[in-house]
MDTraj code that builds the backbone (N, CA, C; nanometers):
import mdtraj as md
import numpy as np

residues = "UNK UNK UNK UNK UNK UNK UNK UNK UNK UNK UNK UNK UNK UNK UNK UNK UNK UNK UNK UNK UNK UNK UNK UNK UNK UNK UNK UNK UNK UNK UNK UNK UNK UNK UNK UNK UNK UNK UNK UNK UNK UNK UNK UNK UNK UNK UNK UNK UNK UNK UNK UNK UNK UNK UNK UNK UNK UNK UNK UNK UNK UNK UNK UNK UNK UNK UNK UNK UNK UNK UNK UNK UNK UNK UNK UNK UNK UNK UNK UNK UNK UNK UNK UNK UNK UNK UNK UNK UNK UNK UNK UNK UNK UNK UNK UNK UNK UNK UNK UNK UNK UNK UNK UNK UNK UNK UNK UNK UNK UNK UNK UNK UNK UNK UNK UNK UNK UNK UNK UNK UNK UNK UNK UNK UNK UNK UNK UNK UNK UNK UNK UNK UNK UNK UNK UNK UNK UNK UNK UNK UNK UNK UNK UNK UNK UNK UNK UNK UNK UNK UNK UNK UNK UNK UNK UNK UNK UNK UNK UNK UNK UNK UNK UNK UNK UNK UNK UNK UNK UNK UNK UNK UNK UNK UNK UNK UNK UNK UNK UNK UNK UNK UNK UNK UNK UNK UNK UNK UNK UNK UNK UNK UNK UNK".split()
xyz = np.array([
    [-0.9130, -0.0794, 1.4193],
    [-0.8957, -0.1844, 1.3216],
    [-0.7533, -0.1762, 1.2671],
    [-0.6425, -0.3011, 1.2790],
    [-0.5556, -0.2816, 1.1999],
    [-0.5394, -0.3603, 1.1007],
    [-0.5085, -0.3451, 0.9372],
    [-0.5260, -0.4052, 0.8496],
    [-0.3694, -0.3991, 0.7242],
    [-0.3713, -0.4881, 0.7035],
    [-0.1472, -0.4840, 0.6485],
    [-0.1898, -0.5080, 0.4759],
    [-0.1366, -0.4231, 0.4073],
    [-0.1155, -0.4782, 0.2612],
    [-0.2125, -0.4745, 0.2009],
    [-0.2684, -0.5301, 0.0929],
    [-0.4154, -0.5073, 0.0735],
    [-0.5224, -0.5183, 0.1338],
    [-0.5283, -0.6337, 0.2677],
    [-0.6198, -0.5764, 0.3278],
    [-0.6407, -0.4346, 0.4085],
    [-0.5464, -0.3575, 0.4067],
    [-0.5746, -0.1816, 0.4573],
    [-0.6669, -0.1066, 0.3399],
    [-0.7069, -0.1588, 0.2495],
    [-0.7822, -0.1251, 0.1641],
    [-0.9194, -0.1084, 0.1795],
    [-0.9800, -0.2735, 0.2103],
    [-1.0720, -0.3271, 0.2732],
    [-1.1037, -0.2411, 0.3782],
    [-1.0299, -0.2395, 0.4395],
    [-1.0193, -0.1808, 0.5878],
    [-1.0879, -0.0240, 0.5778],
    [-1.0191, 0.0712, 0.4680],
    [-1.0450, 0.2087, 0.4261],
    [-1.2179, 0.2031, 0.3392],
    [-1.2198, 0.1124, 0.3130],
    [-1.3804, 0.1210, 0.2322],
    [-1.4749, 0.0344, 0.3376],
    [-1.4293, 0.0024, 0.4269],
    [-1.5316, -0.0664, 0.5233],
    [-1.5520, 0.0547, 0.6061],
    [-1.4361, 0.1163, 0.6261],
    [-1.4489, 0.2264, 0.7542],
    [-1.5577, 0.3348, 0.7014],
    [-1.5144, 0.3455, 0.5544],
    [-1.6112, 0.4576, 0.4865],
    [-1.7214, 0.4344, 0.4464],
    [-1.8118, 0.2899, 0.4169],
    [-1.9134, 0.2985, 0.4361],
    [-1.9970, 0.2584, 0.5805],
    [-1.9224, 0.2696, 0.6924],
    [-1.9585, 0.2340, 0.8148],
    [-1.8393, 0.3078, 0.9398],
    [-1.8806, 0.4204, 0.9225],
    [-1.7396, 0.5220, 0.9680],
    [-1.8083, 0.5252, 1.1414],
    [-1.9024, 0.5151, 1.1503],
    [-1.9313, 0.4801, 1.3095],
    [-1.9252, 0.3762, 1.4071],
    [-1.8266, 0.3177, 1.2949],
    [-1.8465, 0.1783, 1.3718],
    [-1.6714, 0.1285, 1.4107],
    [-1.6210, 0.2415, 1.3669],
    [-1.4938, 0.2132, 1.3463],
    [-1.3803, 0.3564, 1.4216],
    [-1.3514, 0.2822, 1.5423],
    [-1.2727, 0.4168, 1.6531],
    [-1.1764, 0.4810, 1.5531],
    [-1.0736, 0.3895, 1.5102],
    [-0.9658, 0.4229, 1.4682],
    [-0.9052, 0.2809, 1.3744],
    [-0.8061, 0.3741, 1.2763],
    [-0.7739, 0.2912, 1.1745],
    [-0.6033, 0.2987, 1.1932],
    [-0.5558, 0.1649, 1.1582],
    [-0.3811, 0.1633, 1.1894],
    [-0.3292, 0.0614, 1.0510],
    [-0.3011, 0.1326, 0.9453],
    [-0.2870, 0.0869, 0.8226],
    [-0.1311, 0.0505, 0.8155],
    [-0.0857, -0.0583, 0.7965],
    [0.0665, -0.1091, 0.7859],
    [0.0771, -0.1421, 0.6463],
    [0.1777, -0.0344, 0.6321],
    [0.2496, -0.0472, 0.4780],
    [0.1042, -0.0840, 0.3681],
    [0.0359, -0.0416, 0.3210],
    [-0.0545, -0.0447, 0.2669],
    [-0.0590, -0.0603, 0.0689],
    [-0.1355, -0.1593, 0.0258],
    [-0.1180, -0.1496, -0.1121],
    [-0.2242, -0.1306, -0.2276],
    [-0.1654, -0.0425, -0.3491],
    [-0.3189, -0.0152, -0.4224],
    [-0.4312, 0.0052, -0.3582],
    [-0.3895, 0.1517, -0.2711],
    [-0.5039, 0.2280, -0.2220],
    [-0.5921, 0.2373, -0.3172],
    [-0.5473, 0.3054, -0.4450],
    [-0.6391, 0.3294, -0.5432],
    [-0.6715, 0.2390, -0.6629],
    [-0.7598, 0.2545, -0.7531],
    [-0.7415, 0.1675, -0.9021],
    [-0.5883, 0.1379, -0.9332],
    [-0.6168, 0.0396, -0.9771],
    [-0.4793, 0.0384, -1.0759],
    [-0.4804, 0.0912, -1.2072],
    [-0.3840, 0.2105, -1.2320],
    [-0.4093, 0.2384, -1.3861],
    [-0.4439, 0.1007, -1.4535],
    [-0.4793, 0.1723, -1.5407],
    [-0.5590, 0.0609, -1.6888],
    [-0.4263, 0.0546, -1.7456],
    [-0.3267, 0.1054, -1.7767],
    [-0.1690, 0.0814, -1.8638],
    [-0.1030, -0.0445, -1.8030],
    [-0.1498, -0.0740, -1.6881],
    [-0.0628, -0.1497, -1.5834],
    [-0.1009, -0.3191, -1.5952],
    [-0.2822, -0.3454, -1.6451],
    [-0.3312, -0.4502, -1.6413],
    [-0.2624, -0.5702, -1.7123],
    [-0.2228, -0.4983, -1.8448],
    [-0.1853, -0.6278, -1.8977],
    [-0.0558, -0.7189, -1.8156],
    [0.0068, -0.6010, -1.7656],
    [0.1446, -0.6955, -1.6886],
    [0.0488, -0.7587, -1.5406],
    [-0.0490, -0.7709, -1.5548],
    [-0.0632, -0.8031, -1.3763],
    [0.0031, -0.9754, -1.3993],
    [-0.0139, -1.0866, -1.4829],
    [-0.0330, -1.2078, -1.4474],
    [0.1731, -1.2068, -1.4357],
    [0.2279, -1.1593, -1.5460],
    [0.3895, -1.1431, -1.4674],
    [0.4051, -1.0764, -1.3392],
    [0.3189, -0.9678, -1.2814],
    [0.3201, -0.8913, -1.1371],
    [0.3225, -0.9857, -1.0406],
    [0.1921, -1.0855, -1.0554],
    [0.1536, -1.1570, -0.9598],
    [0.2718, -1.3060, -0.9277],
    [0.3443, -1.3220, -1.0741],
    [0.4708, -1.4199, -1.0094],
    [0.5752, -1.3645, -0.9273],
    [0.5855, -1.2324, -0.9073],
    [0.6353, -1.1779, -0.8596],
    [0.6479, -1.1346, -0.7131],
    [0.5032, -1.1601, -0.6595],
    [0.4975, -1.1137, -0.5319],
    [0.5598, -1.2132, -0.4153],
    [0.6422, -1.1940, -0.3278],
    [0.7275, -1.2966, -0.2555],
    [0.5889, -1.4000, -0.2010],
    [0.4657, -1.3236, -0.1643],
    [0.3813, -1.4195, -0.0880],
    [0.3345, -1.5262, -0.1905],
    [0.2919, -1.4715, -0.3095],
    [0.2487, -1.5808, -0.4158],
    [0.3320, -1.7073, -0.4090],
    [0.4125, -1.6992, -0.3978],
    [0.5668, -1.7481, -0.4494],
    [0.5484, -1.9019, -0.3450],
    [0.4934, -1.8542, -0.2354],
    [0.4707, -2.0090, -0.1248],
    [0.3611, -2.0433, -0.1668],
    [0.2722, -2.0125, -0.2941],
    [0.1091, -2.0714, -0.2849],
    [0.1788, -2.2215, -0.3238],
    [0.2711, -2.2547, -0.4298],
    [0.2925, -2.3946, -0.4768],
    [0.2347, -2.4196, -0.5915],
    [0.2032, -2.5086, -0.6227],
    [0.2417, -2.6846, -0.5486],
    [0.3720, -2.7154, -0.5575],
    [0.4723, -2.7699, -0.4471],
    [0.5642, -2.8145, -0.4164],
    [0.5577, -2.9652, -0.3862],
    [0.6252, -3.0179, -0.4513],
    [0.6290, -3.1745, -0.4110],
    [0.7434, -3.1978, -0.2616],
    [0.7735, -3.1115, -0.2193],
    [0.7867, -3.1744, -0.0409],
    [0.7774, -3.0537, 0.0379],
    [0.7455, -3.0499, 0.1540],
    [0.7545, -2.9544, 0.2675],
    [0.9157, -2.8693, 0.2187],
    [0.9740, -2.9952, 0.2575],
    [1.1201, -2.9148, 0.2450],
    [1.1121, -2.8383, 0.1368],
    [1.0578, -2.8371, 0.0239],
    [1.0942, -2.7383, -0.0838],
    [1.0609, -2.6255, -0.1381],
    [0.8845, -2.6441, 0.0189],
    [0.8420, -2.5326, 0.0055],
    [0.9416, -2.4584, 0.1407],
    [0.9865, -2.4832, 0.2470],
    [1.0614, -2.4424, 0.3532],
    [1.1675, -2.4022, 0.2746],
    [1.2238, -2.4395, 0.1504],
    [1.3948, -2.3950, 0.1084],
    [1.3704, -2.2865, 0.0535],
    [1.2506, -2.2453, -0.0190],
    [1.1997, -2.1405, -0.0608],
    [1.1604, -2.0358, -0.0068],
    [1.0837, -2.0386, 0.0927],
    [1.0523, -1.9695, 0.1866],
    [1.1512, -1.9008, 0.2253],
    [1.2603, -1.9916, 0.2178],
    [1.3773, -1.8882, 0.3345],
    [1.4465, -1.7988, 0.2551],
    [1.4268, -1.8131, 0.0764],
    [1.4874, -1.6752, 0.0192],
    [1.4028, -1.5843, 0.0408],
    [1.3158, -1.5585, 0.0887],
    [1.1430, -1.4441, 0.0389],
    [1.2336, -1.3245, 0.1776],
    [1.1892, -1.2370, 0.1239],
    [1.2070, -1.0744, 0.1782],
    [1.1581, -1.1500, 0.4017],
    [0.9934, -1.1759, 0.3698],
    [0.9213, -1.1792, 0.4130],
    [0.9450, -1.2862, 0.5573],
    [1.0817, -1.3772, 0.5372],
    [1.0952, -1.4492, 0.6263],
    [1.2737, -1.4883, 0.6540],
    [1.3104, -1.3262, 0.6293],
    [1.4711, -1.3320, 0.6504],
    [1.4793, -1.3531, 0.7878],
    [1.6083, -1.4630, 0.7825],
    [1.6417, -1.4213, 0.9271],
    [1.5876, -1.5634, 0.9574],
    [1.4786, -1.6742, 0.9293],
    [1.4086, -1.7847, 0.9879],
    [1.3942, -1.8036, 1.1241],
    [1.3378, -1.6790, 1.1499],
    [1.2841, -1.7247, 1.2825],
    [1.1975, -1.8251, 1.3783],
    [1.2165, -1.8732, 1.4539],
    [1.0781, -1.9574, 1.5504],
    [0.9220, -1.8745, 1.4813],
    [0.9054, -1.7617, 1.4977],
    [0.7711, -1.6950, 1.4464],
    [0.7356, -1.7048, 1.3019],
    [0.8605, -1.6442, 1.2177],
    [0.8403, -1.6698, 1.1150],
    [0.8144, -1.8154, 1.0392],
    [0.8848, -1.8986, 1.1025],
    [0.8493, -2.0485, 1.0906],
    [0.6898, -2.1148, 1.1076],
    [0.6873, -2.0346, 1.2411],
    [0.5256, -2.0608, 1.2631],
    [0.4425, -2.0001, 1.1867],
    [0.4714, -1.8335, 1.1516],
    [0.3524, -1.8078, 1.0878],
    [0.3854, -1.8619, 0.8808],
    [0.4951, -1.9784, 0.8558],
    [0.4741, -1.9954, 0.7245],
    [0.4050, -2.1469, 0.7606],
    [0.4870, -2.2010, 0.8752],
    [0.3771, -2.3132, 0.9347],
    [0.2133, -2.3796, 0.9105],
    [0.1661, -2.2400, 0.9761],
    [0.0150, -2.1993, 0.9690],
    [-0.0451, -2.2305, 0.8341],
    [0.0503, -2.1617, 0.7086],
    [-0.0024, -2.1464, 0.5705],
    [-0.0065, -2.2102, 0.4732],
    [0.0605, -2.3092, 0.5213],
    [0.0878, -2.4598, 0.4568],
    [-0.0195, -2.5845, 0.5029],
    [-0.0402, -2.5986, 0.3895],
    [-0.1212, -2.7910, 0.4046],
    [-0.0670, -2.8471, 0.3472],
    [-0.0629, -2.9878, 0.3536],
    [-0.0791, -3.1138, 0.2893],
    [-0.1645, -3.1327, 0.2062],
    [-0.1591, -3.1746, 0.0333],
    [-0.2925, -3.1332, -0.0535],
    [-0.3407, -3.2568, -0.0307],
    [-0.4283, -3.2839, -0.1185],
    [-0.4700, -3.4343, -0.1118],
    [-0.3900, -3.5333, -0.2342],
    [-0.3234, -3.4932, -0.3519],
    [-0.2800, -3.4763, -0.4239],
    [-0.1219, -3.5269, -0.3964],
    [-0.1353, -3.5138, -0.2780],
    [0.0368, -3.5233, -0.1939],
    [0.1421, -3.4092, -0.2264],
    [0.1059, -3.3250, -0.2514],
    [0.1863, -3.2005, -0.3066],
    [0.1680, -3.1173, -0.1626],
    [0.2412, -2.9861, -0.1477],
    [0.2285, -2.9117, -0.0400],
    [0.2323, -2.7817, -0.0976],
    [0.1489, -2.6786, 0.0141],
    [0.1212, -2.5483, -0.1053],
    [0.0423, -2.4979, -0.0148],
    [0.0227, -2.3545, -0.0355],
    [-0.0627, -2.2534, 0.0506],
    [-0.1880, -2.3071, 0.1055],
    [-0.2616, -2.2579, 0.2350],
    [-0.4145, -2.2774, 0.2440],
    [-0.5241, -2.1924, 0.1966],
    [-0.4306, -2.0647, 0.1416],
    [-0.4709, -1.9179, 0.0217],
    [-0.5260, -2.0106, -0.0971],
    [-0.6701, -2.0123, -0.1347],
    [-0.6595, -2.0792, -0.2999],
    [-0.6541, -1.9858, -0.3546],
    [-0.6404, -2.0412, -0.5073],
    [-0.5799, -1.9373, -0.5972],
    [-0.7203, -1.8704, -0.6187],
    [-0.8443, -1.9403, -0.6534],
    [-0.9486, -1.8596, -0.7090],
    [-0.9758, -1.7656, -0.6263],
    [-0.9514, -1.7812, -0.4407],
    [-0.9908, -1.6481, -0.3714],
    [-0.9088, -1.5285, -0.3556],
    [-0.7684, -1.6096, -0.4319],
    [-0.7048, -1.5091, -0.4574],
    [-0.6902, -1.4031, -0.5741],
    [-0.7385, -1.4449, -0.6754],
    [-0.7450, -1.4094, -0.8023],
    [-0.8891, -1.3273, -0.7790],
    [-0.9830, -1.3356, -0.7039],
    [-1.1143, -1.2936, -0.6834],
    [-1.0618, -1.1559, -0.6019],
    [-0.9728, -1.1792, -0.4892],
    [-0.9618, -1.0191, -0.3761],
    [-0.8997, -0.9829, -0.4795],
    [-0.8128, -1.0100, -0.5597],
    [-0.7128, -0.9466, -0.6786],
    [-0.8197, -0.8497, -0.7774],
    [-0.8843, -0.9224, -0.8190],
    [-0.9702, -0.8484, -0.8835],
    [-1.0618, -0.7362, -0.8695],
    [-1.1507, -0.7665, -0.7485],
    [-1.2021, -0.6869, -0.6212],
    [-1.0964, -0.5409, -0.6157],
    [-1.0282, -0.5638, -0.5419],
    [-0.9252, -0.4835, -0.4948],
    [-0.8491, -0.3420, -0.6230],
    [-0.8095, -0.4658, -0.6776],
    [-0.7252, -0.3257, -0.7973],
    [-0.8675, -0.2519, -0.9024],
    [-0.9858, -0.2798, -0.8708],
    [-1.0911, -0.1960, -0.9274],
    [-1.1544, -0.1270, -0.8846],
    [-1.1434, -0.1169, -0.7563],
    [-1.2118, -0.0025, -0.6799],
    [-1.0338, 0.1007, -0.5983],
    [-1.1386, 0.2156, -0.5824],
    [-1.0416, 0.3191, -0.5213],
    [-1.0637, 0.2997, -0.3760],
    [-0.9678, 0.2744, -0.2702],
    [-0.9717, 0.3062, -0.1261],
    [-0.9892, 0.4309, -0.0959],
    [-0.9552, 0.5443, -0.1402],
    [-0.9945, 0.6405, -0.1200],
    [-1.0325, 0.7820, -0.2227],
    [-1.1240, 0.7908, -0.1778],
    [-1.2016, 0.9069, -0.3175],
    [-1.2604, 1.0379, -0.2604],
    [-1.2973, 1.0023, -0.1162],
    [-1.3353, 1.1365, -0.0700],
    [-1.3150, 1.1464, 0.1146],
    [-1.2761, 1.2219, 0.1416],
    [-1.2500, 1.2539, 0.3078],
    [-1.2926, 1.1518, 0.3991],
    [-1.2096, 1.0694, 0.4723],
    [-1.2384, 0.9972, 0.5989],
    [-1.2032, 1.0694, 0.6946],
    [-1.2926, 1.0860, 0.8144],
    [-1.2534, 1.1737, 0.9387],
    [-1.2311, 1.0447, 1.0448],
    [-1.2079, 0.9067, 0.9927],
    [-1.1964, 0.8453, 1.1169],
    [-1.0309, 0.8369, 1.1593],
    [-1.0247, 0.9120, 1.2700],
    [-0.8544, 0.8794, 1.2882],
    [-0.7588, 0.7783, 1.2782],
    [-0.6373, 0.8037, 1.1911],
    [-0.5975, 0.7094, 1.0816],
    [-0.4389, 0.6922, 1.1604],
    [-0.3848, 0.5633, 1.1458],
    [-0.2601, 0.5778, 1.1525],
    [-0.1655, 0.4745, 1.0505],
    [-0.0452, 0.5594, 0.9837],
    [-0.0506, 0.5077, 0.8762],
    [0.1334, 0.4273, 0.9364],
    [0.1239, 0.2925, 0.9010],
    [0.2942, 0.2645, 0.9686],
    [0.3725, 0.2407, 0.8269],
    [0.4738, 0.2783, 0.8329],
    [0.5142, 0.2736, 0.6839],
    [0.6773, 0.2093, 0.7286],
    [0.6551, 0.0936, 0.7041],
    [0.8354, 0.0535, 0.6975],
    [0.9564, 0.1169, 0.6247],
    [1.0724, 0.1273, 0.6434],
    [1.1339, 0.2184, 0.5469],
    [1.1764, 0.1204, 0.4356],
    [1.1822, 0.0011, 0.4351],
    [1.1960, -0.0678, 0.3206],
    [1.0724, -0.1460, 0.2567],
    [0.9970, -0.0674, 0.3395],
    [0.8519, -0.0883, 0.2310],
    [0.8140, -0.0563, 0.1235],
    [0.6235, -0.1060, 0.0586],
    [0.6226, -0.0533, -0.0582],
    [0.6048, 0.0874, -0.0853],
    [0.5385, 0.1592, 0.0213],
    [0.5297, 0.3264, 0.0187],
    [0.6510, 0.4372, 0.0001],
    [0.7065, 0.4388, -0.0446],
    [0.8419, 0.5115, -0.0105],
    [0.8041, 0.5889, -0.1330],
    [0.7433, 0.6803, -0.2137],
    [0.7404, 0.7438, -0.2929],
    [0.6202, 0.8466, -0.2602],
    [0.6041, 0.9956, -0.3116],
    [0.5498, 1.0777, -0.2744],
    [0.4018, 1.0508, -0.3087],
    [0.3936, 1.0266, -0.4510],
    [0.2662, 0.9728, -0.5456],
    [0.2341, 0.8769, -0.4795],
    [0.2861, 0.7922, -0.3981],
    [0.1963, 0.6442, -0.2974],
    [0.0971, 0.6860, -0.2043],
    [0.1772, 0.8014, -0.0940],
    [0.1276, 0.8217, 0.0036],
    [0.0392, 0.9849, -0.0226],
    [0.0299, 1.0104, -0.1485],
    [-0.0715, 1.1388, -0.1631],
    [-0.1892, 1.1508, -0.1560],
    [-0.2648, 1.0491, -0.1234],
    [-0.4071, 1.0111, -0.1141],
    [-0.4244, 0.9889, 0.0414],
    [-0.3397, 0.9387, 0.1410],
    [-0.3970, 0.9508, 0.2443],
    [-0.3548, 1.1013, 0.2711],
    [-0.2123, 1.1113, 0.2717],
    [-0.2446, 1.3133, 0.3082],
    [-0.3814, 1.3910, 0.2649],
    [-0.3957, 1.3453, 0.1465],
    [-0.5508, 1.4487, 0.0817],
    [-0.6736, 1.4163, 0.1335],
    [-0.7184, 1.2749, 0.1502],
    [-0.8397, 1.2432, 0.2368],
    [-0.8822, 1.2008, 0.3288],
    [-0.7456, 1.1965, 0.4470],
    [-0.7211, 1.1616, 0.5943],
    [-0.6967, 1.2419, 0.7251],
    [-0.8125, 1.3447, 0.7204],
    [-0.7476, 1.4713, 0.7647],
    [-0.7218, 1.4222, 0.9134],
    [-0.7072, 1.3248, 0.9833],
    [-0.6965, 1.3255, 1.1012],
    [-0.5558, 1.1957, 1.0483],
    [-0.5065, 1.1808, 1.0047],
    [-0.3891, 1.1462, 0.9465],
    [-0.2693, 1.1279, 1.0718],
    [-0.1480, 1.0336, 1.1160],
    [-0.0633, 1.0619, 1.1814],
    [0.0308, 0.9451, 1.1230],
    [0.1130, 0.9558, 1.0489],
    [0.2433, 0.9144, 1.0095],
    [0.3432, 0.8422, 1.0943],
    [0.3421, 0.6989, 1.0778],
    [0.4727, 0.6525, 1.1750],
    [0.5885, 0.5595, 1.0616],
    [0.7127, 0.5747, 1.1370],
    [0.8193, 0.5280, 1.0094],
    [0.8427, 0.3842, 1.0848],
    [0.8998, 0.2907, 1.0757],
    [0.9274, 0.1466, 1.1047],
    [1.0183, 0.1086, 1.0302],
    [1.0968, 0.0353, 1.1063],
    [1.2395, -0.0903, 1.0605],
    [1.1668, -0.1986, 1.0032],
    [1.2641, -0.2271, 0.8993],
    [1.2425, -0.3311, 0.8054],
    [1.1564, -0.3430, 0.6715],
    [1.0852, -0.4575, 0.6185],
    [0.9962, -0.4244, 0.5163],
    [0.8897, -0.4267, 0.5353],
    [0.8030, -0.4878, 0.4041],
    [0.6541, -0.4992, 0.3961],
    [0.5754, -0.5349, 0.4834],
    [0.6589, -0.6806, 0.5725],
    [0.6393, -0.8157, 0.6639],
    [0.6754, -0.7082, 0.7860],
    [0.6335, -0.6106, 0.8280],
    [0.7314, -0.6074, 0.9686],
    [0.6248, -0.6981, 1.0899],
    [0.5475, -0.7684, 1.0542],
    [0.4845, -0.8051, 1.1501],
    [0.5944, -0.9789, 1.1545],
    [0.6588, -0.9887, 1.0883],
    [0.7449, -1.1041, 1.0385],
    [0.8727, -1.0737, 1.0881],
    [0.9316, -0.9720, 1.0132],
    [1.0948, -0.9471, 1.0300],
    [1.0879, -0.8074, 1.1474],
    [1.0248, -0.7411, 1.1711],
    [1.0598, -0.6673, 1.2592],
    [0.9334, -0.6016, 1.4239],
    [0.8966, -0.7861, 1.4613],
    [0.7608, -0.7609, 1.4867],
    [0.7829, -0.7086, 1.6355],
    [0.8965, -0.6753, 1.7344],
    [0.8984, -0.5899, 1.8308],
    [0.8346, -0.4673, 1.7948],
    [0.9021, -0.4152, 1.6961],
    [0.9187, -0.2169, 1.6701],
    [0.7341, -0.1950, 1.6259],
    [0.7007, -0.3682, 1.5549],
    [0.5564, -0.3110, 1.5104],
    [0.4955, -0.3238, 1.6248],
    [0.5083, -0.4344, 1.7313],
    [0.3814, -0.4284, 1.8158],
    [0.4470, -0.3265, 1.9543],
    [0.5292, -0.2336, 1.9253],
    [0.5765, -0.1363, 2.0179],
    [0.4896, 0.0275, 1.9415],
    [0.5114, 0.0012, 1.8447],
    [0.4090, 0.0971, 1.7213],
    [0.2864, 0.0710, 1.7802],
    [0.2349, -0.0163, 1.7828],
    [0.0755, -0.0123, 1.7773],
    [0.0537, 0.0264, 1.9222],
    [0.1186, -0.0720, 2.0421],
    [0.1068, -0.0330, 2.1650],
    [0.0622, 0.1759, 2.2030],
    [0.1910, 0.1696, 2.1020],
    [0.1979, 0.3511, 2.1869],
    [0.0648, 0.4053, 2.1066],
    [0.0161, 0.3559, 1.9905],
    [-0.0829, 0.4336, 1.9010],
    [-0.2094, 0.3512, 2.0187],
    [-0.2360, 0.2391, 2.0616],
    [-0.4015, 0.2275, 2.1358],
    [-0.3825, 0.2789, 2.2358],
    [-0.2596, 0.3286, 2.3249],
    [-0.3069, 0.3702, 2.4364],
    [-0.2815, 0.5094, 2.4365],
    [-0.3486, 0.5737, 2.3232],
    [-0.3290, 0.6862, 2.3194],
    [-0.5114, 0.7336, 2.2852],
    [-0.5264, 0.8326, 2.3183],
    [-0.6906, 0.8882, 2.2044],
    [-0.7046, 0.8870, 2.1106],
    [-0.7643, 0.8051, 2.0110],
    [-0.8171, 0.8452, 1.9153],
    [-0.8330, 0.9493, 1.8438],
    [-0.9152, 1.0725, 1.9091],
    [-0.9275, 1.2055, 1.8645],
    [-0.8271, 1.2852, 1.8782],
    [-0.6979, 1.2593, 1.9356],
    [-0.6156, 1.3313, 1.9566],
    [-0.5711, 1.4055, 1.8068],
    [-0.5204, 1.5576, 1.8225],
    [-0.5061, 1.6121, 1.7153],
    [-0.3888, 1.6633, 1.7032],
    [-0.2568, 1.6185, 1.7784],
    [-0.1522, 1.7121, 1.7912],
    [-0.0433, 1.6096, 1.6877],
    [0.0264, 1.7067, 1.6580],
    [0.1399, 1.6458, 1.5689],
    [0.1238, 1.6112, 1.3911],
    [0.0106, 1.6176, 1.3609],
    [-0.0660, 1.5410, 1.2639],
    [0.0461, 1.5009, 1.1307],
    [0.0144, 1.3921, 1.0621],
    [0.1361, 1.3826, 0.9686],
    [0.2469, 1.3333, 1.0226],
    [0.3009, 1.2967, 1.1789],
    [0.4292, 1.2745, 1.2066],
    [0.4885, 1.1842, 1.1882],
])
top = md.Topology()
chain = top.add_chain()
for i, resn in enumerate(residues, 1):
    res = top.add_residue(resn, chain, resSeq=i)
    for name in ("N", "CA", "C"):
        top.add_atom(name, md.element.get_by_symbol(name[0]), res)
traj = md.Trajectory(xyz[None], top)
């Protein structure tokens, strides 16, 4: 199963209440593994203007203005053919005549909620894990990534170019990452952490 951003969360509490059903786990750049402190709540509704993806939900009164926007975001430097397509994809036409995400806000505000109240991880997963961490991602601090070292004992560490998006801005190196991680064993135990 590979799962990017908050859904690697999902991904870690699906595996753990259904750990047989699941070979192996390949977590990209991953967010709010755990609760969110309680100190942190009141800032979430300024957090959430903040996040580059929010930022395309809209409403924009033309394509173009959601496209002029788009092209400052972390997430789609560079405007690629792909990246085009995959902001393409995420866009409708409202009925309203406005243009704006196909994400609604209430299902977003719902995984939001979901998500920062439960812990992804609380006690030992033995399903073999692989964790891809961009170097200009959100993990780059010791306290981020201390929870999969502590309850991932089959754990294997990979570093990646670019940011959060590398499936966006740097999607060779990721789908060259994943390549070498499926055609490898699962149970394999050598290197661990690398």
């Amino acid at each position: 199963m590979i799962a990017h951003s908050w859904a690697a969360k999902l991904a870690l509490l699906w595996a753990k209440q259904s750990p047989q059903e699941v070979k192996r786990l390949i977590l990209v750049d991953p967010f709010f593994v755990n609760t969110l402190p309680q100190g942190f709540r009141p800032a979430l509704p300024l957090f959430y203007r903040t996040l580059p993806f929010l930022k395309v939900m809209g409403p924009f009164p033309t394509r173009d203005a959601a496209v002029a926007l788009a092209q400052t975001l972390k997430q789609y430097l560079g405007w690629s053919p792909l990246q085009q397509a995959a902001f393409d994809a995420a866009l409708e036409h409202k009925p309203d005549g406005t243009w704006g995400s196909k994400f609604a806000a209430a299902a977003r505000n719902g995984v939001f909620e979901d998500i920062l109240n439960r812990a992804g991880l609380t006690e030992p997963l033995a399903v073999p894990t692989h964790l891809l961490l961009p170097r200009a991602g959100l993990n780059r601090m010791a306290w981020q990534t201390r929870p999969y070292y502590r309850y991932l004992p089959a754990l294997r560490v990979h570093h990646l170019p670019g940011n959060h998006w590398p499936h966006l801005v740097e999607p060779e190196a990721l789908n060259a990452a994943i390549a070498t991680i499926l055609s490898t064993d699962p149970m394999e135990t050598s290197s661990p952490h690398g």
